[in-house]
Residue, then its C-alpha position, 0 to 999 in steps of 0.5 A: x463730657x468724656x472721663x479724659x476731659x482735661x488730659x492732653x496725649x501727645x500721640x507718636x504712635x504708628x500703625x495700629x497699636x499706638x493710634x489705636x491707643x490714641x483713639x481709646x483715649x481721645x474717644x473718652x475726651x482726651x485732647x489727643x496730638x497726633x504727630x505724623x512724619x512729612x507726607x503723613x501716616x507711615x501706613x497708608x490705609x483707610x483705617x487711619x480715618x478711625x485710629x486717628x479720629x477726635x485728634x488734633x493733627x501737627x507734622x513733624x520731621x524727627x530727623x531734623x533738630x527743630x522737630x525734635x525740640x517741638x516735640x520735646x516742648x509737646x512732650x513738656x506740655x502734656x499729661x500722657x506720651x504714647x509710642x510704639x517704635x521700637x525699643x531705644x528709638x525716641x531714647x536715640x531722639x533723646x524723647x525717651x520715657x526715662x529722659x522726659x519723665x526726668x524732666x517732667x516727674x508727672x508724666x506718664x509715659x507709654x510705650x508699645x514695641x513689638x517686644x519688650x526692652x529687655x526681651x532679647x528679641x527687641x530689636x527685632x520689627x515687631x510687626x503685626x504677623x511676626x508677633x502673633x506668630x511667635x505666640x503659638x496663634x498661627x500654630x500648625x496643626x500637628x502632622x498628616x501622614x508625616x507632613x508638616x502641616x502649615x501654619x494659619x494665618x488670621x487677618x485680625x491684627x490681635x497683638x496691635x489691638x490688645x496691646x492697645x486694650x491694655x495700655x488704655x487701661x494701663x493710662x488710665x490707671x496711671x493716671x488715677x495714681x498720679x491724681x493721689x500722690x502727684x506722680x507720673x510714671x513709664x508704662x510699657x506694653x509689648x504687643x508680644x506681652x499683650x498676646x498674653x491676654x488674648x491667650x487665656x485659658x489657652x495658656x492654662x496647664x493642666x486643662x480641665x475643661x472637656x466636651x461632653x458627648x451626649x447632648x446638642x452641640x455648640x457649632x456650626x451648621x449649614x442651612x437650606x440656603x447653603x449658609x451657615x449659623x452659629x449655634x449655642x447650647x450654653x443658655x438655660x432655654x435649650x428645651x425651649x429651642x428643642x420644643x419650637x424646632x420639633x425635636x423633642x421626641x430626640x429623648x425619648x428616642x435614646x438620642x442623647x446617649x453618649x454611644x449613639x454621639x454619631x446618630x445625634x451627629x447625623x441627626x442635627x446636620x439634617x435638622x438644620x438643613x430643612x430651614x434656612x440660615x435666617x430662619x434659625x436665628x428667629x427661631x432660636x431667637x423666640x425660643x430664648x437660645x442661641x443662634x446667629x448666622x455667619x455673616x461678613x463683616x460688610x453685612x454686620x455693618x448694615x445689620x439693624x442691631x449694629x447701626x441701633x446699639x450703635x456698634x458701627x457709626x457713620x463719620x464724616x471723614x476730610x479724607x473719605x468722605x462719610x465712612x462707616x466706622x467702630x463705635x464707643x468700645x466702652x460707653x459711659x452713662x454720666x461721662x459718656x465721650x464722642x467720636x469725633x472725626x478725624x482732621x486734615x494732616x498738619x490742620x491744627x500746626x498753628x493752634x497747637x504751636x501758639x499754645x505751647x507759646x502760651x502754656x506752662x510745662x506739664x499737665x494738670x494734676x495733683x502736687x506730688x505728696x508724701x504718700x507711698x502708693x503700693x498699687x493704683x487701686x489699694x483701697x477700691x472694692x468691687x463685687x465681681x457677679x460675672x460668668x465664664x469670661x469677659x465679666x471675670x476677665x474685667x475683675x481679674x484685671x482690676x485686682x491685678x492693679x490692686x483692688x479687693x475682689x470678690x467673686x460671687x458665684x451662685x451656688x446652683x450654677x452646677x459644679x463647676x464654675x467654668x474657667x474660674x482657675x484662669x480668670x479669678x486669680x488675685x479675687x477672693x470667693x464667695x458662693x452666694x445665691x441671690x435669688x434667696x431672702x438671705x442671699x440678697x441680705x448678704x448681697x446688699x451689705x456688701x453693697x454697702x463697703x464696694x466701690x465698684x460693681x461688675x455683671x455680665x447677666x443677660x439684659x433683665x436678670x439684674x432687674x429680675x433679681x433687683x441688683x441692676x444699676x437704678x436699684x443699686x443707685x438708689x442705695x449708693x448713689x457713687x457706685x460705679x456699676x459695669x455691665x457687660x454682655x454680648x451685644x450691648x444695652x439698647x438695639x434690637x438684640x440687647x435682650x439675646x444671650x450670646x457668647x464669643x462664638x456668636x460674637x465672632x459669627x455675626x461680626x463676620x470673623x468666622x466667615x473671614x478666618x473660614x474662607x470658602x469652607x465651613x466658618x471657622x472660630x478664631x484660635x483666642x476667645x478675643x472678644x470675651x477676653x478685649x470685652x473684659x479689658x475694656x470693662x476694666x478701662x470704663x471702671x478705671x475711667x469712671x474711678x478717675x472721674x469719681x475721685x474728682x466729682x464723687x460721681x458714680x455711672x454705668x459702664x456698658x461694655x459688650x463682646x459685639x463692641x469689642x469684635x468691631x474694635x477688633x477688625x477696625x483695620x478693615x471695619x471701614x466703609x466708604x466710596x469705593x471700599x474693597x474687602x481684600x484682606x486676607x481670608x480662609x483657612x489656607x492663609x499664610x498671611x497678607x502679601x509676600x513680605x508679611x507670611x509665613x515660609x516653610x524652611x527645612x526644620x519648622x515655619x518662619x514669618x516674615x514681616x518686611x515693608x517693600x523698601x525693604x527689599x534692597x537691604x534683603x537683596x545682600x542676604x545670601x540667597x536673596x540675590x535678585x529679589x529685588x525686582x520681583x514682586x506678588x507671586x513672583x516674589x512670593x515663590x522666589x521667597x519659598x525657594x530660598x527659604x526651604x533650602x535652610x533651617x528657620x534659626x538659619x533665616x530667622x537670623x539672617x534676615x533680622x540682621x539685614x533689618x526685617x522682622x523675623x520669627x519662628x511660627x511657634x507651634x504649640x501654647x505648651x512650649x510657649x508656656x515653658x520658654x524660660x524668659x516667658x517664665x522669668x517675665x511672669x507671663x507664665x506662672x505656676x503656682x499650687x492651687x487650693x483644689x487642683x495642685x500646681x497649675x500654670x496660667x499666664x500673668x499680666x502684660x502692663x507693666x508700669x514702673x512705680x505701680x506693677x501688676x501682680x498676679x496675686x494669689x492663685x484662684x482659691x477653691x470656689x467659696x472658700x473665702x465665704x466665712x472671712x468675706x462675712x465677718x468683715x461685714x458683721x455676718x461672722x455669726x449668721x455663717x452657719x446659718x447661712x450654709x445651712x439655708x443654702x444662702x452660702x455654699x462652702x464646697x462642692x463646687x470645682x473649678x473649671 
């Protein structure tokens, strides 16, 4: 039983963002209908056999007047359309959003272009690199010695998955608005918008956080085996790592002053040099700490933990044959979904064609009614108990749709409450400490008004602390309960802490953006941040199905899921497998017509399709490109391309149908382009404790239940006293304070 039993999709989607859309869905239960042109898939690739998995397979020519009309009763039967042309492309079929929302008022309608439909550049293609570069993602480096430093490029298609991230949950949403008051709706998510949400703190100005020199660092090291590990000084059992590894006489040797940072350098290089890569991770391991290595993605898909916590799944694919393929991003304890292969192109024609025959117009779903909704959920409280990023992110996203947050903090977590600016707008703030009598008296009470519950602890300190799922249960047996962590719930590795950079480290993404070098971070905290946006999918999902059933259940989510989601496009293992995607830190993009080219005055994109290339030939300059192909046409490409400014190419090659953008170079100009501004995904607003500060806002946008940005982040703590009274402890709030239960002030926000 999935969450999207019941609810038929009708899939037009292309390349990655709408299937990957489509298999979000169908994964929960969803009857998916996926329509392909003659011939098939547009893009040929193996990864079809994951973003098509668990749908129903028709082909349809919309070039021709009987396709359309199949569509348009496809369309009439269904509860949700999912698109990702261009803007004004199914309008031209006469299939857009507004026409057969018209027709059908319960239907809810998404669309994921490369820009939005009112963006000026919306007729550009939107294609993968083209989007991510005009978000300051390959950014350039700054200058050496006056030369211009090259943009780099990164392999993991970010826009498509997190535009695909976020209209999931956007869906779903959709539809738990259309289950109480009967209406459907259009919902659109610009891949471009969407790299807002992988964006982050990134986009956030002015910045607080700062390294501090003078303790061990949060890095890369190479071992004695020439490999390298990811290691992590952001868990409590530092100490620990320190006695088991032999170093802690490094105090008592002056190590840790911050003026002898470079001996404390020097000092931890050798150190990890003496064991080898494997070795560390037992160790720090049983230390309680954090260390991974930096594995390839081919050896992440054979790792014990990823095939145990099911992160990495074989299939059965009429295609392939068995493939190795991304697990559930989100898993669901009550309505738990299944992968399902895919099937064979056109195999379910007839079936589906006999049951628009048979079917009345539209999906289920309630008769409309008189009941003004403000936002999808009005009325929803949830108890935000997460840390750092992905939890908070889930919270963040579930008050964006309207929920009443609050974030608890513990007042003894130091002061300051990391990335709280970014990630608890639109949340209300109390600073509780639950390992107090008190604290948890407060706690349970609050228990006892929330709809929903999130945490991101590591695996036992909720049951340490007597907060985890069974408990809660057993006091409110409705409650929806998501719990997030690094590398999920069962498996070998559920009981290690981790953070995005270990995430990235053993799912192979540092190996892979690091080339032959030293691994590499990616430049967005993507698994922290796609972590948080699934977490809020699995609430809404577990929302839909208690507003039918009554019924609550646990949400699992972790940054190892959503890393695998991340690098579906090559996370694929079958006979014959080739690992040639595009890699190292000298990478300007996957082949000479999806990279970037150096013109006069800045870095310019390019994303074209080999059939392309004969419209390219009449641009002036392009002459003769034609028949060239692989470096041949790269080089070709260069030449020309230098010899202009970026406006100049940027121009001439949208106008002969290629997708084209300037690499922008830094989040600060991205942040203060005014119909960036104008959009509200860059908004600055004044803050409690830190004056005006700019954040980005959300993407989703949804035509009768918008997203807003609430209110700015508040001073941690300082809704304490409000948030008390509305459960009758108004007049313990002081007595509270002073035990320490509650904690007013004193806490920054990072």
């Amino acid at each position: 039983m999935g969450a999207l039993d019941g609810v038929r999709v009708i899939d037009f989607g292309q390349y990655i963002a709408g299937p990957m859309t489509g298999m979000l869905l169908a994964d929960q239960g969803a009857e998916v209908i996926k329509v392909d042109p003659p011939g098939g898939p547009v893009w040929e690739t193996a990864a079809n056999a994951t973003w098509n998995r668990g749908k129903r397979s028709i082909v349809l020519d919309l070039g021709e007047a009987e396709g359309v009309e199949t569509a348009r009763r496809l369309i009439a039967s269904a509860d949700v359309v999912v698109e990702n042309f261009r803007p004004g492309v199914m309008d031209r079929l006469e299939l857009g959003a507004e026409a057969m929302t018209a027709t059908d008022p319960r239907l809810v309608y998404c669309s994921l272009p490369g820009f939005a439909s009112d963006d000026p550049r919306r007729d550009v293609a939107g294609w993968e690199g083209v989007v991510t570069a005009a978000t300051a993602t390959y950014y350039a480096r700054g200058t050496e010695e006056g030369a211009r430093t090259p943009p780099v490029y990164t392999a993991i298609p970010m826009a498509s998955s997190y535009a695909a991230f976020q209209a999931s949950v956007a869906i779903a949403m959709a539809l738990i608005a259309r289950d109480r008051d009967g209406v459907g709706q259009e919902i659109e998510v610009p891949l471009f918008d969407a790299m807002f949400g992988a964006l982050g703190y990134r986009g956030q100005h002015p910045q607080t956080l700062r390294f501090t020199k003078g303790r061990m660092r949060t890095t890369q090291y190479e071992c004695a085996d020439g490999r390298w590990i990811m290691f992590h000084t952001g868990n409590q059992n530092v100490p620990q790592f320190m006695e088991l590894a032999g170093i802690t006489d490094w105090v008592d040797q002056g190590l840790f002053d911050p003026e002898r940072w470079e001996e404390l350098e020097a000092a931890e290089e050798a150190l990890f040099r003496t064991k080898t890569a494997q070795e560390w991770e037992d160790l720090v391991a049983e230390a309680g700490s954090e260390c991974t290595v930096c594995r390839t993605t081919e050896e992440w898909m054979a790792h014990p933990h990823a095939r145990e916590s099911l992160a990495v799944v074989d299939v059965q694919d009429p295609v392939l044959g068995k493939t190795s393929q991304p697990g559930l991003t989100v898993r669901m304890s009550g309505t738990p979904g299944a992968i399902r292969p895919r099937v064979a192109l056109d195999a379910d024609r007839e079936a589906i064609l006999g049951s628009l025959d048979a079917a009345s117009e539209g999906g289920a779903g309630a008769a409309a009614t008189e009941e003004e909704l403000r936002a999808v959920l009005d009325g929803v409280k949830v108890l935000d108990l997460c840390i750092v990023l992905a939890g908070p992110t889930s919270g963040r996203t579930l008050a964006e749709y309207g929920a009443d947050v609050i974030k608890i903090d513990a007042p003894t977590r130091g002061d300051q409450v990391i990335f709280f600016t970014d990630v608890s707008r639109a949340k209300r703030s109390v600073l509780l400490d639950l390992k107090s009598e008190e604290g948890l008296e407060v706690f349970w009470q609050l228990v006892d008004e929330a709809d929903v519950i999130v945490q991101n602890y590591r695996h036992g300190a909720a049951e340490r602390l007597g907060i985890d799922y069974e408990a809660v249960k057993a006091r409110k047996p409705e409650i929806i309960y998501g719990s997030m962590n690094a590398f999920g719930h069962i498996g070998p590795w559920a009981n290690r802490p981790g953070h995005e950079q270990l995430a990235q480290a053993t799912t192979g993404m540092q190996l892979r953006f690091g080339g032959d070098g030293k691994p590499t971070l990616q430049t967005n905290a993507i698994n922290d941040y796609g972590t948080g946006f699934m977490g809020a999918y699995g609430v809404a999902l577990a929302l839909l199905h208690r507003n039918r059933t009554g019924e609550g259940q646990l949400i699992d989510g972790s940054l190892a899921y959503t890393a695998v989601a991340l690098q579906s496009q090559f996370l694929i293992g079958h006979e014959g497998k080739v690992w040639d995607e595009a890699r190292g830190q000298d990478s300007l993009g996957d082949g000479p017509m999806h990279r970037a080219y150096e013109a006069s005055d800045g870095w310019v994109f390019v994303g074209a399709r080999r059939e392309d290339l004969e419209r390219l030939e009449i641009v002036a300059g392009l002459e003769g490109i034609g028949t060239l192909e692989g470096e041949a046409l790269a080089s070709a490409l260069e030449a020309a391309i230098a010899s202009g400014a970026v406006d100049e190419w940027v121009s001439k090659l949208v106008a002969a149908g290629a997708g084209a953008h300037r690499v922008v170079e830094t989040v600060r100009e991205l942040m203060l382009d005014p119909w960036i501004v104008e959009h509200g995904l860059s908004v600055t607003r004044e803050h409690m404790d830190r004056g005006l500060v700019t954040t980005t806002g959300p993407a989703a946008r949804l035509s009768r239940t918008p997203l807003v940005p609430g209110r700015p982040a508040p001073t941690p703590g300082s809704d304490g006293r409000e948030i008390l009274e509305e459960i009758g402890l108004g007049s313990r709030f002081d007595e509270l304070v002073s035990s320490g239960a509650v904690r007013i002030e004193g806490v920054a926000a990072g």
